[in-house]
C-alpha positions in Angstrom: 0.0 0.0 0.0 2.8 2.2 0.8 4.3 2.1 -2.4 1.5 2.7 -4.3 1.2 5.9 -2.3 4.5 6.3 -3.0 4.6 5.9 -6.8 1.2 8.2 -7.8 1.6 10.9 -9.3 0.5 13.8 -7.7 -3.0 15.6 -8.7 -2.5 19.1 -9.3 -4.9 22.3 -9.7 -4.2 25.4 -11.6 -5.2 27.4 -8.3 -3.0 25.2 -6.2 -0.8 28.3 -6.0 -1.3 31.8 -4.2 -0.2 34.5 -7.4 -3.5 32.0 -10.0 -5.5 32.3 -6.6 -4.9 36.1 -6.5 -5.3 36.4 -10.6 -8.5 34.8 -10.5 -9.9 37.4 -7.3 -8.7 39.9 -10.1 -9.9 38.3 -12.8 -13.5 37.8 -11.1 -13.5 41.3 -10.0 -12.5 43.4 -13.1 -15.6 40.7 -14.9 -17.9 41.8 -11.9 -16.9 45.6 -13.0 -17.5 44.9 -16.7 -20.8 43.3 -15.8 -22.0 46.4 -13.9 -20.8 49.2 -16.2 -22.3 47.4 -19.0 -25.6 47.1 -17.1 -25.7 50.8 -15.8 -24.5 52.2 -19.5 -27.6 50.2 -21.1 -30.0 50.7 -18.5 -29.3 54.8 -18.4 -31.2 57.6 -19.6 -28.3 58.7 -21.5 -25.2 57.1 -23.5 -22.0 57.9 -22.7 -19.3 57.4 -25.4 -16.6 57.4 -22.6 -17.9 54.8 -20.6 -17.5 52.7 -23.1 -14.0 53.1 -22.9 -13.8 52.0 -18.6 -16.0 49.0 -19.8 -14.9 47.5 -23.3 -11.1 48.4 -22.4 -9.9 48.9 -18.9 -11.9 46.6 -17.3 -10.9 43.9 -19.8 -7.3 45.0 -19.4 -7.4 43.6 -15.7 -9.3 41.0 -16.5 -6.6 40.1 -18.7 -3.8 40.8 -16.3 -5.8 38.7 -13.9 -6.0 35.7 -16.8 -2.2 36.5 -17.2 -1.1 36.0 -13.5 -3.2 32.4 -13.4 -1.6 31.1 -16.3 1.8 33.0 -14.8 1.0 30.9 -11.6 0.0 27.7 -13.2 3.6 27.7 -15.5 5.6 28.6 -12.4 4.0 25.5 -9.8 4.3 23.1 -13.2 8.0 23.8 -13.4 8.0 23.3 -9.6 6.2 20.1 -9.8 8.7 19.3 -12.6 11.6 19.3 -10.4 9.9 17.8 -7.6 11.8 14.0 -8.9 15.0 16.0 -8.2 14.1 16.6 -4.7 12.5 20.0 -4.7 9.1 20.4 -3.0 6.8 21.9 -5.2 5.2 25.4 -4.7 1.7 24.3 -4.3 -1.2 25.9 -2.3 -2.1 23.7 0.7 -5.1 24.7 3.1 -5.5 22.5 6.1 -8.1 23.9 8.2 -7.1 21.7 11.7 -4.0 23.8 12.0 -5.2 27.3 13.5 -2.4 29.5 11.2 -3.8 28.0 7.6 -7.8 29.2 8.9 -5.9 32.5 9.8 -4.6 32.8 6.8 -7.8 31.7 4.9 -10.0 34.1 7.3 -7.8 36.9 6.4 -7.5 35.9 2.4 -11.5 35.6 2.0 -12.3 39.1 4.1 -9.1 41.1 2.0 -11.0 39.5 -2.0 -15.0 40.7 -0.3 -13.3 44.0 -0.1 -11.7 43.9 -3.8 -15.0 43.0 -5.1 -16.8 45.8 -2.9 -14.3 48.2 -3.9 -14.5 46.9 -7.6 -18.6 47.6 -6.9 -18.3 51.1 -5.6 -15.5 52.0 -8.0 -17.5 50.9 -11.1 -20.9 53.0 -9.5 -18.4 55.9 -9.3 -16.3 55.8 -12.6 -20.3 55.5 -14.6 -21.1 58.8 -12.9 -18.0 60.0 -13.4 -17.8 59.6 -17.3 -21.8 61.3 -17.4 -19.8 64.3 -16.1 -19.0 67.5 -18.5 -15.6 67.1 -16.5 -14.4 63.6 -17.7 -15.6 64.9 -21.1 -13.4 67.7 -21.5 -10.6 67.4 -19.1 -9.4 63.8 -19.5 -8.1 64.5 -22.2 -6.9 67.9 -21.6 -5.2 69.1 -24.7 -7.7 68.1 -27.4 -10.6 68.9 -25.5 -9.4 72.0 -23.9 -10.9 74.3 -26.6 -14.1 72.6 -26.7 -14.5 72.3 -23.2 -13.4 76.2 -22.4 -16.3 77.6 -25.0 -18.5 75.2 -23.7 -18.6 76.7 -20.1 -19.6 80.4 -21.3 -22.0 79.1 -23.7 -25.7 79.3 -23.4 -25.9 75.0 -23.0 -23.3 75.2 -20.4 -25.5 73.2 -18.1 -26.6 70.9 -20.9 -24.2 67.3 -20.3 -22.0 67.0 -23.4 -24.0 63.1 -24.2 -27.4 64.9 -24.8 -26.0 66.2 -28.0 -23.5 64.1 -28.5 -25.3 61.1 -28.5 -28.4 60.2 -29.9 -31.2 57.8 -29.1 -31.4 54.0 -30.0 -28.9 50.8 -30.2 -27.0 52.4 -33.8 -26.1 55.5 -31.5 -24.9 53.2 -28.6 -22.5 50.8 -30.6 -21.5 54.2 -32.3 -20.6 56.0 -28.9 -18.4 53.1 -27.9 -16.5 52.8 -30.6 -15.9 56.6 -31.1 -14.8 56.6 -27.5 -12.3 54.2 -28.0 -11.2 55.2 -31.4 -10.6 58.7 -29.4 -8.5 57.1 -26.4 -6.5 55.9 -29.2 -5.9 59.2 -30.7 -5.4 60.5 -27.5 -2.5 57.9 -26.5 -0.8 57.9 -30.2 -1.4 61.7 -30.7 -3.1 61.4 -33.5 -5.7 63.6 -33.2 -6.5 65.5 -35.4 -5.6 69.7 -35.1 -8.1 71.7 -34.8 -10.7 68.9 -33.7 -13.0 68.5 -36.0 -16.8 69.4 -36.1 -18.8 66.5 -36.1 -21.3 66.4 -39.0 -22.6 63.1 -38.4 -24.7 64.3 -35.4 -27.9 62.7 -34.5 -30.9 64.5 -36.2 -32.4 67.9 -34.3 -35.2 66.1 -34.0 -33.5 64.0 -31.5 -31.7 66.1 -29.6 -32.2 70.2 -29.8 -36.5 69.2 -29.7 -36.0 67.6 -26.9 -35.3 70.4 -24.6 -36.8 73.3 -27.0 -40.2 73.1 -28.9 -40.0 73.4 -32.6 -43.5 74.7 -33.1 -43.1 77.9 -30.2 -44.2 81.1 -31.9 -41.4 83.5 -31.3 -42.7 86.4 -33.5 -40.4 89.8 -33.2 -37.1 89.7 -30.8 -35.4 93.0 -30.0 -31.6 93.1 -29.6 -29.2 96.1 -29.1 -25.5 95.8 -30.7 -23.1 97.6 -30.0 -19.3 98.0 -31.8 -16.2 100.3 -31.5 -14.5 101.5 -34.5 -10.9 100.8 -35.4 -10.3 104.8 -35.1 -8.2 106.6 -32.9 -11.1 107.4 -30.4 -12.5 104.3 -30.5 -15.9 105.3 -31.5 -18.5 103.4 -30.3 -21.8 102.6 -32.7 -24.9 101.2 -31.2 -27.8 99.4 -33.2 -31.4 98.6 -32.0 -32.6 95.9 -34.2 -36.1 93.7 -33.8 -35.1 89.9 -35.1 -38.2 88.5 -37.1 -38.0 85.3 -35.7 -41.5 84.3 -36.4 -42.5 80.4 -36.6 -42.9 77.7 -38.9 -46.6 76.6 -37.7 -49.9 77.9 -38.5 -51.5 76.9 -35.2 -49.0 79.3 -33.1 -49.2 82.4 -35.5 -48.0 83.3 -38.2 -45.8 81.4 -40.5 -42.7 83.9 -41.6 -39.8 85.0 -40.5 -36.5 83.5 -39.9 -38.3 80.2 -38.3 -40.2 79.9 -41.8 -37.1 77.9 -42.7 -38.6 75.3 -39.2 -39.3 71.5 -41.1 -43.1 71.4 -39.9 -44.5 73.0 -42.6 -42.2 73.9 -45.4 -39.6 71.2 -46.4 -36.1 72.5 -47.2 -33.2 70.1 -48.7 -29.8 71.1 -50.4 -26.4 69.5 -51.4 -23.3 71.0 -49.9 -20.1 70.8 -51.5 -17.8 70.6 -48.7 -18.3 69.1 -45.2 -18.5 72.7 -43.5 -21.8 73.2 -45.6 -20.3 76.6 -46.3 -21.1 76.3 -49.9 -24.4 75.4 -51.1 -24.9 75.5 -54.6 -28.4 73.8 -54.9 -31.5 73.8 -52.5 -35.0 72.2 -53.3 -38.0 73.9 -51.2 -41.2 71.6 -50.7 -44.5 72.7 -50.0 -47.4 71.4 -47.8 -49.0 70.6 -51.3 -45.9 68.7 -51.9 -44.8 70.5 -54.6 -41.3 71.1 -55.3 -39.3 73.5 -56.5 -35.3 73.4 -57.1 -33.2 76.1 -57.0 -29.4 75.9 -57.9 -26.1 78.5 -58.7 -25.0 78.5 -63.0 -22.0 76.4 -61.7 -24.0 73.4 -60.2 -23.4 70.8 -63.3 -23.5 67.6 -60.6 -26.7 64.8 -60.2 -28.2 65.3 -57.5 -29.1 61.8 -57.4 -25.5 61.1 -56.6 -25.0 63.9 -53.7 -25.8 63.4 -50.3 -29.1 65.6 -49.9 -29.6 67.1 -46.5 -32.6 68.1 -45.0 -32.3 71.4 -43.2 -32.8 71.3 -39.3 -32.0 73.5 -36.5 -28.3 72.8 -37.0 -27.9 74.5 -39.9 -28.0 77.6 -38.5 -27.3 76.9 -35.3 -24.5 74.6 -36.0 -22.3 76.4 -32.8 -24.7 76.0 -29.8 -22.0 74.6 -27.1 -18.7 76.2 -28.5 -18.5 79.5 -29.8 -15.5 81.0 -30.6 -15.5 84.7 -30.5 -13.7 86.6 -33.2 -10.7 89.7 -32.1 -13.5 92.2 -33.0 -16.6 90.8 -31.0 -13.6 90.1 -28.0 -12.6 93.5 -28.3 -16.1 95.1 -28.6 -17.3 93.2 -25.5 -14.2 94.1 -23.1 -14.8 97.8 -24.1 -18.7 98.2 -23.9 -17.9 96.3 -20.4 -16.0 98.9 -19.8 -13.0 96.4 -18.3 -10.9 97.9 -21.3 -10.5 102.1 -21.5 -11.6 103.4 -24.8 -9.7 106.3 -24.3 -6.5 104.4 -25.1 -5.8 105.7 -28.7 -6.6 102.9 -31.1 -7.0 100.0 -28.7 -9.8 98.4 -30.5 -7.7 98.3 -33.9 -5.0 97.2 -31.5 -6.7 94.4 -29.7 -7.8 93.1 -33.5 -4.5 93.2 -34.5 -3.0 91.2 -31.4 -5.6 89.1 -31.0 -5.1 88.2 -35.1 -1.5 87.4 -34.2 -0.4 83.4 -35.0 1.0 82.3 -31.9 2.4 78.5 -31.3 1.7 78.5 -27.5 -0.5 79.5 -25.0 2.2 81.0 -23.6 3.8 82.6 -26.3 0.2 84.7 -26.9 0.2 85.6 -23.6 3.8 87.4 -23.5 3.0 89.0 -27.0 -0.3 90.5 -25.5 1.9 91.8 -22.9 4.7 92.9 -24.6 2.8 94.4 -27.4 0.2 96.3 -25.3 3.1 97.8 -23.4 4.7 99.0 -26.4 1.7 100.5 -27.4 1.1 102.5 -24.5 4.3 103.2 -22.9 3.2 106.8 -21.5 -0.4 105.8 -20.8 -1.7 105.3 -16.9 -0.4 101.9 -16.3 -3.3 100.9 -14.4 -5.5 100.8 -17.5 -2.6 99.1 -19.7 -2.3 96.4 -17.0 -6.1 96.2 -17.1 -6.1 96.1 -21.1 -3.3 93.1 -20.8 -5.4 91.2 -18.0 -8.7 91.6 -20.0 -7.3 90.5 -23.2 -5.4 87.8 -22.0 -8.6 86.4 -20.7 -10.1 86.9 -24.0 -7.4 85.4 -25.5 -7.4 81.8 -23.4 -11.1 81.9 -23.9 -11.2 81.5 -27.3 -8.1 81.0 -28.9 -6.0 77.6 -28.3 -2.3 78.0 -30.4 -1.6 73.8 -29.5 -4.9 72.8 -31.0 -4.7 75.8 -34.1 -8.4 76.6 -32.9 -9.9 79.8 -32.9 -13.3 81.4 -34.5 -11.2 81.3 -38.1 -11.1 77.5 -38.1 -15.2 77.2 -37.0 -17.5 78.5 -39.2 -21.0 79.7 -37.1 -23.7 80.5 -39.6 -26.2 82.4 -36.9 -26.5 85.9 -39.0 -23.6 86.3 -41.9 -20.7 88.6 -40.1 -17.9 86.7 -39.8 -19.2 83.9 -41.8 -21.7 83.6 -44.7 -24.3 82.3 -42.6 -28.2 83.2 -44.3 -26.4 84.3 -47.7 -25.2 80.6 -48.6 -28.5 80.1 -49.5 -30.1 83.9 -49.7 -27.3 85.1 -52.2 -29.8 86.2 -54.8 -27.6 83.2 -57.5 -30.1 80.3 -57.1 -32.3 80.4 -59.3 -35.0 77.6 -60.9 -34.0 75.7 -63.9 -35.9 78.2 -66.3 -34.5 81.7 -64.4 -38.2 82.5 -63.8 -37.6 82.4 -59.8 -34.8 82.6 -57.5 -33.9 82.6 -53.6 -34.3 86.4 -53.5 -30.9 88.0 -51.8 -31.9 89.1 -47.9 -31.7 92.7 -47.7 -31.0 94.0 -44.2 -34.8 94.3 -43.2 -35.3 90.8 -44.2 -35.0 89.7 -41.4 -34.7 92.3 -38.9 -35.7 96.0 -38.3 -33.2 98.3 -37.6 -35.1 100.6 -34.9 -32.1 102.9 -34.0 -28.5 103.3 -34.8 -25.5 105.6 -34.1 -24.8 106.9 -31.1 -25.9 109.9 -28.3 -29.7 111.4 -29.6 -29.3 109.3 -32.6 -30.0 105.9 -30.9 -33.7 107.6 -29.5 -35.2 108.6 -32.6 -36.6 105.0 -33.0 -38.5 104.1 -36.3 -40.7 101.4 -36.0 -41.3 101.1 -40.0 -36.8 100.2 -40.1 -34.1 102.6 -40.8 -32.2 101.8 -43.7 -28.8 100.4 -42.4 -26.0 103.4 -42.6 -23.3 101.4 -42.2 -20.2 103.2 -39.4 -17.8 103.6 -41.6 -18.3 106.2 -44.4 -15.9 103.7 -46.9 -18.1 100.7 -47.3 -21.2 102.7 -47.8 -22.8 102.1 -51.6 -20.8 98.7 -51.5 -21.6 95.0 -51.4 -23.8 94.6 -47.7 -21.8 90.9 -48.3 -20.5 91.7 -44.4 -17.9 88.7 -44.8 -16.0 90.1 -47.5 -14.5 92.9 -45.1 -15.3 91.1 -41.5 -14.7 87.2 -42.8 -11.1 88.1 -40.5 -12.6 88.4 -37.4 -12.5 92.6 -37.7 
């Protein structure tokens, strides 16, 4: 009997060993984390395309290194039980629960893996409400979200999380999120990104997002807003303008149909073909009715098939294609810090000067901020330092607001088609060269009463003699009056 003791072979487990034993509590608790973050992400209100990236990639990574150290352990006490013939005693886990130190040891083992997997609980419940947060979103990953992230937190969604727009509604937009959170966490590691990020034009539909939160068939009718700029003289002069917006609506049932909501997809259908991803250039539009009768309009150079463009229907995002980041342009910085009154217009020229510096390529953050300094002290070198230092603090702040040197973002790089300043805006459409295929009709140009009144304008006594029937628009500068009312031929620079 004894030597048949003697001569078996001994039976071995996998988890006879303390570094598999430890790799599987890992193992088991990165797969309890998975489970959970998977269940939370598909059972919340809202996706989250960084989550994905905690559930499809660092918890497997642990689960991994978990997988890794059992095999690890498994190789390590074969090789042991290899050379056991040779008179070395295998490394082999061996509990014997008569002998007071091995329950110890068990006791202590068993309470130390409850709290992994409590921890790995708790840890997963934090890290899902975590990655919800406008935080994770735009500071993880600091230096390509930075310029998102800073516009976002002075814009007029700043308490609207960054997944209600970002992510849309159903499975396609889930599976989407994930992958486009790791593909970024990718980019982010290799540096790949691209610079300046680009604007995403695969968004879910208006109707599932922006409608929501806002109601597409609100009557708005007339909105009145006051305006107010500084001209690039040596007194800075400042010229005010009192306009009423014609918002209008796009349904019957609330009022009136007209105004700049005509263009609202309840009624009144609107499509067109963009040539370029920015939708800057739009050389053909078809217009639907409620009869559903059509009518195509298109610019002389159009020759494509529309059959073989993409053809977009027009939504909220159209015009409102910057709702969370707005990048303000040198001039509307500059006008804003002096009708704030943080920047003196009594400095000679300081709003030509602000344009100019704030115009200025720089290839750090930190590089801008000494030329702001430097240059605004140069400028003014017997002027009340008070109000240069003020000047340098004020534009500096403007300056790491809205312009990012790392990331080559600023408002020349985003195009925001709400009005047609800096950008084309209404006259991609409204530029008077779309016309049917006979020439008989035409997308009439927008004249400045088209879409607003001008009430008042000027300055002093001039801005209370208000005419509710519109002023024709006198434009501040004595050079551009008679000329193309195109604003972004002179302002497309920011001025």
């Amino acid at each position: 009997m004894s030597n048949e003791i003697k001569n078996e072979k001994p039976r071995f487990s996998p988890f006879r060993n303390w570094i598999s034993l430890l790799g599987m509590v890992l193992s088991l608790g990165s797969l309890f984390s998975f489970a959970m973050l998977f269940t939370m992400d598909v059972f919340a209100k809202e996706s989250n395309p960084y989550l994905g990236v905690l559930t499809f990639v660092v918890a497997p990574s642990f689960l991994a290194l978990g997988v890794f150290m059992m095999i690890g352990g498994w190789l390590f006490s074969h090789r042991r039980l290899v050379k056991q013939a040779k008179g070395v005693s295998p490394l082999l886990l061996s509990i014997d629960f008569t002998r007071p130190d091995h329950r110890r040891n068990f006791v202590v083992f068993a309470m130390c893996a409850m709290v992994f997997l409590l921890v790995s609980a708790l840890g997963s419940y934090h890290s899902f409400h975590f990655a919800e947060s406008v935080a994770f979103c735009g500071q993880t990953c600091h230096v390509p979200m930075k310029p998102e992230y800073t516009t976002y937190l002075v814009s007029p969604h700043a308490r609207v999380g960054c997944t209600q727009c970002h992510v849309g509604p159903g499975a396609v937009s889930f599976v989407k999120a994930k992958l486009n959170g790791v593909t970024q966490l990718k980019n982010t590691l290799l540096s790949s990104f691209p610079r300046p990020i680009e604007t995403p034009h695969n968004l879910s539909p208006a109707q599932d997002t922006c409608e929501r939160c806002h109601w597409p068939k609100k009557y708005y009718g007339d909105v009145e807003r006051t305006f107010t700029r500084f001209l690039s003289d040596e007194t800075n002069t400042a010229y005010t303008a009192r306009l009423v917006l014609k918002v209008g609506g796009g349904d019957a049932t609330h009022g009136p149909v007209g105004g700049i909501h005509w263009h609202m997809n309840l009624g009144n259908k609107v499509e067109y073909i963009a040539t370029k991803t920015d939708r800057q250039v739009i050389p053909w539009v078809r217009f639907t009715n409620t009869k559903g009768e059509q009518t195509v309009y298109k610019t002389s150079d159009f020759k494509d098939d529309p059959a073989k463009s993409h053809v977009r229907t027009m939504d909220c995002m159209d015009c409102h294609n910057r709702p969370a980041h707005q990048f303000r342009s040198a001039s509307d910085s500059a006008d804003l810090a002096l009708s704030l009154k943080k920047i003196d217009s009594t400095l000679p020229f300081i709003k030509s000067n602000l344009v100019a510096i704030l115009s200025h390529t720089n290839a750090t953050e930190a590089e801008g901020l000494a030329y702001i300094d430097s240059s605004l002290k140069k400028a003014y070198p017997k002027a009340d330092a008070k109000l240069v230092a003020a000047a340098i603090m004020e534009t500096q702040g403007s300056f790491t607001n809205s312009i990012f040197p790392e990331m080559k973002a600023d408002w020349r790089r985003y195009p925001n088609n709400i009005g047609h300043k800096n950008w084309p805006g209404c006259f991609r459409c409204h530029d008077g060269k779309h016309k049917t295929e006979d020439g008989k009709k035409k997308i009439e140009a927008s004249d400045c009463n088209s879409c607003h009144l001008i009430l008042a304008q000027g300055a002093g006594e001039e801005l209370g003699k208000l005419n509710p029937k519109g002023l024709a628009f006198a434009h501040p500068d004595s050079a551009s009056e008679g000329k193309d009312p195109d604003c972004v031929t002179c302002h497309g620079a920011g001025e």
